[in-house]
C-alpha positions as CSV (number, residue, x, y, z in Angstrom):
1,X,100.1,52.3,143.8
2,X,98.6,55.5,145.7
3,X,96.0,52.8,147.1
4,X,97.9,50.0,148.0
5,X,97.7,49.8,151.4
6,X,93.5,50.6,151.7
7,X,93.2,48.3,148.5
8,X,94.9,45.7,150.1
9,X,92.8,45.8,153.2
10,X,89.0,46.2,151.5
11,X,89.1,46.3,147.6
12,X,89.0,43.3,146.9
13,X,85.7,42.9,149.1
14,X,83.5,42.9,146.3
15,X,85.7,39.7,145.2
16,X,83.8,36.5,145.7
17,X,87.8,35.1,146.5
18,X,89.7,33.0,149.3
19,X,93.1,32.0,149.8
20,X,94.1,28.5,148.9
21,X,95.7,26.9,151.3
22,X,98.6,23.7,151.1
23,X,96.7,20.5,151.4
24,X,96.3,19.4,154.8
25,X,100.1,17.3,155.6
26,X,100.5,14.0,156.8
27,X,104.3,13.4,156.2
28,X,106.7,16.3,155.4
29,X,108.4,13.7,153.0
30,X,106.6,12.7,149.6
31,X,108.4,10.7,146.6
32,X,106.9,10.5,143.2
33,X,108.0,7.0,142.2
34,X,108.3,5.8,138.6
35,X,107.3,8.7,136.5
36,X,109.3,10.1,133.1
37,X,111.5,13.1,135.3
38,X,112.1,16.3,132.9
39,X,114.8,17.4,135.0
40,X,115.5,20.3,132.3
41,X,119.1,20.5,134.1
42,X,120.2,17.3,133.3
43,X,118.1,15.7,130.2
44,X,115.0,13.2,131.1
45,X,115.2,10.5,133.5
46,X,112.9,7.2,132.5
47,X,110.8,5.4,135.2
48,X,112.3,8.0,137.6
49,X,111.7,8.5,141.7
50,X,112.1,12.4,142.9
51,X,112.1,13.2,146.5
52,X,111.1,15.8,148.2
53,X,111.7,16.7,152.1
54,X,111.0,19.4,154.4
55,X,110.2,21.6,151.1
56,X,113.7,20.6,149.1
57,X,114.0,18.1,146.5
58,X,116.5,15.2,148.8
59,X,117.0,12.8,145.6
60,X,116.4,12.4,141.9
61,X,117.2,9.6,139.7
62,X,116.5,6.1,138.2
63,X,117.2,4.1,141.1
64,X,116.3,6.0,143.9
65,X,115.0,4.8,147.3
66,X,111.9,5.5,148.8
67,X,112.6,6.6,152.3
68,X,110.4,5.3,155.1
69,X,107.5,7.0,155.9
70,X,107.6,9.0,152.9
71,X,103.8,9.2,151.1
72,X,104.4,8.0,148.0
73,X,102.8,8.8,144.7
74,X,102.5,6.3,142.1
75,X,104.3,8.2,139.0
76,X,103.7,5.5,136.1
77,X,102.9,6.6,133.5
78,X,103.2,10.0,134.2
79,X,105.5,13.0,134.3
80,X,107.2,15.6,136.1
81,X,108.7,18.8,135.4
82,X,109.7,21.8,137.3
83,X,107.2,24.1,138.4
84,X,106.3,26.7,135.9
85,X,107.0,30.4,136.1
86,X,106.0,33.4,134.9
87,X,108.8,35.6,134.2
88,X,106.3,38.6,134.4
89,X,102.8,39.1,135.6
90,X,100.2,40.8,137.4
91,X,99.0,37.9,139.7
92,X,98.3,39.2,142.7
93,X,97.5,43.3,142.1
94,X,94.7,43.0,139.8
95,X,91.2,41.3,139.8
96,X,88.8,42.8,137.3
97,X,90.4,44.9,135.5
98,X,86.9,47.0,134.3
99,X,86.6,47.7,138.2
100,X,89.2,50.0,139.3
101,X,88.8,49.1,142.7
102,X,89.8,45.8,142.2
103,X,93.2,46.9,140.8
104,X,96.4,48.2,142.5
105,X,99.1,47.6,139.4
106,X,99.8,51.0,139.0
107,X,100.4,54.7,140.5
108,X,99.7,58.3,139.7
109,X,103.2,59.5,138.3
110,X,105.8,58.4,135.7
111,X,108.8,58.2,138.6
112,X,108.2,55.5,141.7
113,X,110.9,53.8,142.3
114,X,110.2,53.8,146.1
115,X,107.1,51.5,145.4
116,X,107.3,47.6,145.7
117,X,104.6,45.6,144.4
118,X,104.9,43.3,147.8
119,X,102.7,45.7,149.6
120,X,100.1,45.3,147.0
121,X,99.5,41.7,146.4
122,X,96.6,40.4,147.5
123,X,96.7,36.7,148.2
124,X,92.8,35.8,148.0
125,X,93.2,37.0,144.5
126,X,91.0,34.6,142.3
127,X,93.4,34.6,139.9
128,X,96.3,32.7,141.9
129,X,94.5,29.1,142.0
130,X,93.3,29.2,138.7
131,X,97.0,29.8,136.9
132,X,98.3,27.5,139.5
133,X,96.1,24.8,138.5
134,X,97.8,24.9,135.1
135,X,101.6,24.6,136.6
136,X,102.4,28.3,137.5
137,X,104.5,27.9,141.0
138,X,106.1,30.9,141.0
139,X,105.9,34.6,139.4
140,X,107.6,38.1,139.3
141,X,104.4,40.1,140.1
142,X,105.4,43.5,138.7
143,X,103.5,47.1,138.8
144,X,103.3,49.4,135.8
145,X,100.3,47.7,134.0
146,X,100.7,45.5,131.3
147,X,102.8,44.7,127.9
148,X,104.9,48.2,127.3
149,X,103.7,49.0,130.7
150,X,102.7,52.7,129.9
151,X,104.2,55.8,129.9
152,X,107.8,56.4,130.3
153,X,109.6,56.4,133.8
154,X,110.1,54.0,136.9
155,X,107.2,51.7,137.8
156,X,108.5,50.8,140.9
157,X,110.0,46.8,142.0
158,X,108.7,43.6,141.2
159,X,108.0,40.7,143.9
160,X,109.0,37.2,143.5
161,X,106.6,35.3,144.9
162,X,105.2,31.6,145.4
163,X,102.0,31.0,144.4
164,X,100.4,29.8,147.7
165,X,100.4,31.1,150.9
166,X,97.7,32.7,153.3
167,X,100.0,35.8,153.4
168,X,102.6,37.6,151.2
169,X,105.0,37.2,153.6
170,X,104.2,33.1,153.4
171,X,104.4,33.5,149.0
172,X,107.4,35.8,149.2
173,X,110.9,34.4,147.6
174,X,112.1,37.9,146.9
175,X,110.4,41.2,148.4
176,X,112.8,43.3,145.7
177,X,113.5,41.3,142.8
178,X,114.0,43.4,139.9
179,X,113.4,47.2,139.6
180,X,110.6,47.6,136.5
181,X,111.2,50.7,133.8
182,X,109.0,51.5,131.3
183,X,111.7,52.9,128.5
184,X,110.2,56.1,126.5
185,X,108.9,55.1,123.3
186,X,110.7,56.4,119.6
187,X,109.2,54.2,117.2
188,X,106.6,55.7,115.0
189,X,103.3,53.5,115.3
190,X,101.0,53.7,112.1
191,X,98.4,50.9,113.4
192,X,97.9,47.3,114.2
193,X,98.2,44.6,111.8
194,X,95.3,44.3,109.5
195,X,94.2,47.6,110.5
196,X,93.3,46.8,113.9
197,X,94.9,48.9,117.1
198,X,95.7,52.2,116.8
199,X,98.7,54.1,116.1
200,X,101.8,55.2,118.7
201,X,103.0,58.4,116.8
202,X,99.4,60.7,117.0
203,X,100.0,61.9,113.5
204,X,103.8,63.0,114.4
205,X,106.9,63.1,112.5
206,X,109.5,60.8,112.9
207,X,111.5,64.2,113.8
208,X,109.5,65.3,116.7
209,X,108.8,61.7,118.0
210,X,112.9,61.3,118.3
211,X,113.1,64.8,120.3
212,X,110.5,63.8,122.7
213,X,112.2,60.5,123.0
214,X,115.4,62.2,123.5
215,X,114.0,64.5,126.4
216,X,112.6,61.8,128.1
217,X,116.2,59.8,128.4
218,X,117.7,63.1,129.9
219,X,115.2,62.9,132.2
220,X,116.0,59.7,132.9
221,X,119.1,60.2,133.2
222,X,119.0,63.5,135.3
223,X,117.1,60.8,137.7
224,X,119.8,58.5,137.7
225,X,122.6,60.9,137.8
226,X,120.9,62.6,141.6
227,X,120.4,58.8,142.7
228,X,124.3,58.8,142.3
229,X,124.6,61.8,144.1
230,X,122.4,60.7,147.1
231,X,124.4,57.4,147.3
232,X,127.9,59.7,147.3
233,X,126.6,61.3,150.1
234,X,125.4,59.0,152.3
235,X,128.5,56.8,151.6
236,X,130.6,60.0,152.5
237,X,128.5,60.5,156.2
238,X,126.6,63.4,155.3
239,X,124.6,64.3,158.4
240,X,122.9,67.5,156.1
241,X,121.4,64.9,154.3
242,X,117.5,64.7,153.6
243,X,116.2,61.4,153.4
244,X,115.0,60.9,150.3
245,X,112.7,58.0,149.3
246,X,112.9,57.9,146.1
247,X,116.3,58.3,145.8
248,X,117.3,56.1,148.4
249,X,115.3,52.9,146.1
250,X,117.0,53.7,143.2
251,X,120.8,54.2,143.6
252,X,120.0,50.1,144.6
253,X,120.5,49.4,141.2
254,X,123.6,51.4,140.8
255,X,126.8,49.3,139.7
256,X,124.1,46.0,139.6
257,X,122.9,46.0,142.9
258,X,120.0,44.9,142.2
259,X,118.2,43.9,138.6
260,X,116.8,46.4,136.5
261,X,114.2,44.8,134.1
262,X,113.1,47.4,131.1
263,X,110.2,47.5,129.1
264,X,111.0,48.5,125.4
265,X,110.3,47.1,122.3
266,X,111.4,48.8,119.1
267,X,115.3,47.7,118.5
268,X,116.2,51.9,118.6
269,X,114.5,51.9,122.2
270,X,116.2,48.4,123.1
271,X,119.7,50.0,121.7
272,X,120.0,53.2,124.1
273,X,118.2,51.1,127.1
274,X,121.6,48.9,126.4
275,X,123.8,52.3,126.3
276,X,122.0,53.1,129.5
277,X,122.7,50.1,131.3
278,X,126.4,50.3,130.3
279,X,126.9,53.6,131.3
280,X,125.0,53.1,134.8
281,X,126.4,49.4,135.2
282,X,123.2,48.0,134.8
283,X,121.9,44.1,135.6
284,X,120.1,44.6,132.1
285,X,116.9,42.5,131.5
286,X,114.7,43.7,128.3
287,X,111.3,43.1,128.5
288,X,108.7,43.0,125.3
289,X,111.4,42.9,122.9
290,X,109.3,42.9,120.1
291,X,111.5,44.1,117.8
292,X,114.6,42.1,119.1
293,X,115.3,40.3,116.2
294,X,116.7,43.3,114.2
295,X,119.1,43.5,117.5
296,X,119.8,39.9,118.3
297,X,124.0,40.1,118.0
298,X,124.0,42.8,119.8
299,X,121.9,41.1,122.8
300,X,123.9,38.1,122.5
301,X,127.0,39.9,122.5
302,X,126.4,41.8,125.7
303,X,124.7,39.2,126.9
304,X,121.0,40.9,127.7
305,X,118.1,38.4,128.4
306,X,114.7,39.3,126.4
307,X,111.3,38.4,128.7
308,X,108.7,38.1,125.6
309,X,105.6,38.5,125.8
310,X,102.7,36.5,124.4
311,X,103.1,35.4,120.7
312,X,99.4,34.5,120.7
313,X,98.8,38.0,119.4
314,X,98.6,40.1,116.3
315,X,102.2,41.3,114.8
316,X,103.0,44.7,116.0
317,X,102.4,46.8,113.1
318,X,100.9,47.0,109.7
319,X,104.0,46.1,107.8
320,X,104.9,43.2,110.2
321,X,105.4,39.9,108.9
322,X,102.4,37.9,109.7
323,X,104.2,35.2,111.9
324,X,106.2,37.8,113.8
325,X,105.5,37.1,116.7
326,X,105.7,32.9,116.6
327,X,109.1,33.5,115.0
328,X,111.0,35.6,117.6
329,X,111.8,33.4,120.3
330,X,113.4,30.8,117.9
331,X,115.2,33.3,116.1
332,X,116.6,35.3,119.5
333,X,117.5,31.9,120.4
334,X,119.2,30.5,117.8
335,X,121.3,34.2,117.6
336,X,122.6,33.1,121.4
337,X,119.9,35.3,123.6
338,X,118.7,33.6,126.5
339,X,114.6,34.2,126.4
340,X,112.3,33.8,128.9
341,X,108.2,33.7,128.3
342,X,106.0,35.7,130.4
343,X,102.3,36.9,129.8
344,X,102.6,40.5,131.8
345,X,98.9,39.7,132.8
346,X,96.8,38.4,135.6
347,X,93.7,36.4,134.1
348,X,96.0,34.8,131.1
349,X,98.7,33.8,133.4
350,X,97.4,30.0,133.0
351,X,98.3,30.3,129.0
352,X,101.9,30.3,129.5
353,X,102.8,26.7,128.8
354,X,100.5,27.4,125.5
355,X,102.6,30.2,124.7
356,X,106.2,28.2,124.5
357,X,103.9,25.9,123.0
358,X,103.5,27.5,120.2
359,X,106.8,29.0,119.4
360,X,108.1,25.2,118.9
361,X,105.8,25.6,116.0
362,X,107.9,27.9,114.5
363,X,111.2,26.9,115.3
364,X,112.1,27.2,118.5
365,X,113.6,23.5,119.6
366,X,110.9,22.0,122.1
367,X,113.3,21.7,124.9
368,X,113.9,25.3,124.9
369,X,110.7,26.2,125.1
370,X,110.4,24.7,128.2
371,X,113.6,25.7,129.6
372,X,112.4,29.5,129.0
373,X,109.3,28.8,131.2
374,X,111.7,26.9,133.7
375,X,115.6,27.4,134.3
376,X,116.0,30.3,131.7
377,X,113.6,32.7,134.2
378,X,114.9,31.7,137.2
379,X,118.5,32.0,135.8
380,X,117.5,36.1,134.8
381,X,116.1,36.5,137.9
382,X,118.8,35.3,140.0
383,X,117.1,32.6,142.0
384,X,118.4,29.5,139.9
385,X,120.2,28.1,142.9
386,X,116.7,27.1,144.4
387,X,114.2,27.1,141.3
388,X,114.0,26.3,137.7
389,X,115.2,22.4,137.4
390,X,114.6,19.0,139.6
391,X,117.9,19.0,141.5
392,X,118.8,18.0,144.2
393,X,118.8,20.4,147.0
394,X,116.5,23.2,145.1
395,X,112.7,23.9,146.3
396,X,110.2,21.4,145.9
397,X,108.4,23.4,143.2
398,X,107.0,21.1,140.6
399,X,104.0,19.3,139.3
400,X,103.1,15.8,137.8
401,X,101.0,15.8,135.1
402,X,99.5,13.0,132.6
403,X,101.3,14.7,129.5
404,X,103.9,17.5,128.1
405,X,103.2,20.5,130.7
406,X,103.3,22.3,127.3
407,X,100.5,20.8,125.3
408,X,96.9,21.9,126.3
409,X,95.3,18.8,126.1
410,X,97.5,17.5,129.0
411,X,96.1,17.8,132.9
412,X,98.4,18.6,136.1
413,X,97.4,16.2,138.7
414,X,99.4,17.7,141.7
415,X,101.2,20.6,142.3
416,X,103.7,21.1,145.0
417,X,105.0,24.3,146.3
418,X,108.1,24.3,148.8
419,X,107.7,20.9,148.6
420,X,103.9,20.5,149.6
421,X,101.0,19.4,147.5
422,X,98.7,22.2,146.9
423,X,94.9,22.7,146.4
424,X,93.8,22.2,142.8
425,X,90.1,23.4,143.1
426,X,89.4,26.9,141.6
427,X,86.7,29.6,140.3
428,X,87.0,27.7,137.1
429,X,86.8,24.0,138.4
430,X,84.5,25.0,141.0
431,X,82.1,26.5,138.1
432,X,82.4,23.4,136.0
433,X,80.9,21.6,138.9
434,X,78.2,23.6,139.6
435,X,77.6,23.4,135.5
436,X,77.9,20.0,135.0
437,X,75.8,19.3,137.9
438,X,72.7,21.5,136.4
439,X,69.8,19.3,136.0
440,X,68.1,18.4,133.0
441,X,64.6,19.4,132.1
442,X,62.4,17.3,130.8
443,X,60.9,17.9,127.9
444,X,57.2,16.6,127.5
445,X,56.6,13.8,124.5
């Protein structure tokens, strides 16, 4: 993020974008009265009322009264669910991605812990309305790039963010959520499925992959091992001490002060990420996961939450079983791993409901699907306490839509964030318009 303060100030200037603001108020209390309530906390609630008051869900339930002066929105027929997040994205730090101006996701340098996405995200980002428009509330915007999130070392920490808000300071939940590591790569890559993508090793043994592999942990760990240091001697009163940026970010996560979310994907790199973690004292998330399954007992067994990407994808390599990817979350689920879905992008963030969509598919039980795009992120992130479920006292961040929030053919008809209705219009509504308006020309008979 060597631009991140200029980018955030004119790059995105060649971006035809504007923040979205919350609907204009008239009450700061709103009920939703008679709708089917997915509570995902506590099972489904039939001709339901939910209310929501100065931003915090008040009351939830079947008999529920509508306070006075609440604005009320006629809910029959219809259905509510939490708000949707993505466990992982971009939103926020990248635009175009063929424009490099437009784009502030990543640094020059494989070791930033000392760099927060927060100071990055760009609120007028186009991309914002158009995933909230499909159901997206919340997201951890991350830098490092996307899925397997380059090459190895410390990307720097994620932001938890709303999606609304004129400012980042008005969309922030978290400023340092999670610390982001891309985990050096060991497995040997021989091409895409099908033949298509191209291959991780370069031609190299399996022998010379595993030493570069193994030189890259020591250098990990030579990184984590002076962050110790640093916090030994500023605990101790040093007054020799340097200040030391770097250093001074990461000994947070020391002894799980603050999450540590890792990007690796073969189960050898997942394995000694896990070794790691335990020798550090690590608040553990895996991200990617890929190769999971062959590692699912030991996940569940020390209890390590997987953030999978996209299954909308091809399987990873050429000997992969066609339905990899659908597969994996029902598998990693049914061995006791708590999953989340994310889509580690910016322009595909709108997809996710699709996503847990379509692992149902393939065995993962439907109301899992939507409690890993719900409770099960907000749970691995730490925030469940306000987010993930319609309870009482949480964040008003949900939406009421005419469907499933996971099946495509269904439309969200109001969003709220912190317990506000938000704009729906976007590029891609605002396009439709302009297209549908076209006129005709007449042909001469």
């Amino acid at each position: 993020m060597r631009r991140m303060t200029n980018a955030a100030i004119g790059a995105f200037a060649i971006v035809a974008a504007s923040a979205q603001p919350a609907v204009a108020q008239t009450s700061d209390t709103y009920a939703i009265q008679g709708a089917t309530l997915h509570t995902v906390a506590n099972g489904t609630i039939e001709s339901g009322t939910i209310v929501v008051r100065a931003g915090r869900i008040v009351a939830v339930g079947a008999g529920v009264d509508v306070p006075a002066g609440a604005e009320v929105i006629d809910g029959t027929g219809k259905h509510v669910f939490p708000g949707l997040v993505d466990a992982m994205s971009s939103l926020g730090l990248t635009e175009i991605g063929a424009v490099p101006m437009t784009s502030d996701n990543s640094e020059l340098g494989a070791w930033n812990p000392h760099l927060n996405a927060h100071t990055a995200i760009h609120p007028a980002s186009e991309h914002i309305p158009v995933a909230r428009a499909n159901g997206i509330t919340h997201t951890l915007a991350v830098p490092g790039g996307g899925r397997g999130g380059g090459s190895a070392g410390i990307a720097g920490q994620g932001t938890l963010i709303h999606l609304d808000g004129w400012t980042v300071e008005e969309m922030e939940i978290q400023k340092a959520a999670a610390m982001v590591i891309n985990w050096p790569r060991m497995s040997v890559r021989r091409g895409g499925f099908g033949g298509f993508g191209g291959g991780g090793g370069g031609g190299r043994s399996f022998s010379e992959l595993e030493r570069q592999f193994n030189d890259q942990v020591a250098e990990m760990e030579a990184w984590f091992e002076a962050a110790a240091h640093y916090k030994q001697a500023i605990e101790s009163g040093s007054s020799r001490l340097a200040r030391d940026l770097q250093l001074e970010n990461l000994m947070k996560v020391l002894d799980g002060g603050m999450k540590v979310i890792v990007r690796a994907d073969g189960h050898r790199e997942i394995e000694s990420a896990i070794e790691f973690a335990e020798k550090w004292n690590l608040d553990l998330t895996i991200a990617g996961g890929s190769g999971a399954r062959e590692i699912a007992g030991l996940l569940a067994e020390k209890q390590v939450p997987v953030i999978l990407g996209p299954v909308q994808r091809l399987p990873s390599g050429e000997d992969t079983a066609y339905d990899d990817p659908n597969t994996l979350p029902g598998e990693l689920h049914d061995a006791g791993v708590e999953i989340a879905f994310a889509t580690f992008n910016s322009a595909d963030s709108r997809t996710l409901p699709y996503e847990a969509a379509n692992s149902v598919s393939w065995g993962l039980p439907r109301d899992a699907a939507l409690e890993a795009i719900t409770l099960a992120p907000a749970r691995i992130l730490g925030v469940d306490g306000d987010l993930g479920s319609l309870e009482v006292g949480k964040l008003g961040n949900l939406i009421v839509t005419d469907g499933d929030a996971m099946e495509i053919t269904t439309a969200i008809e109001h969003v709220f964030i912190k317990g506000v209705p938000v704009d729906l219009e976007n590029k891609h509504s605002r396009l439709w318009e302009k297209y549908k308006a076209r006129p005709t020309k007449k042909i001469a008979t």
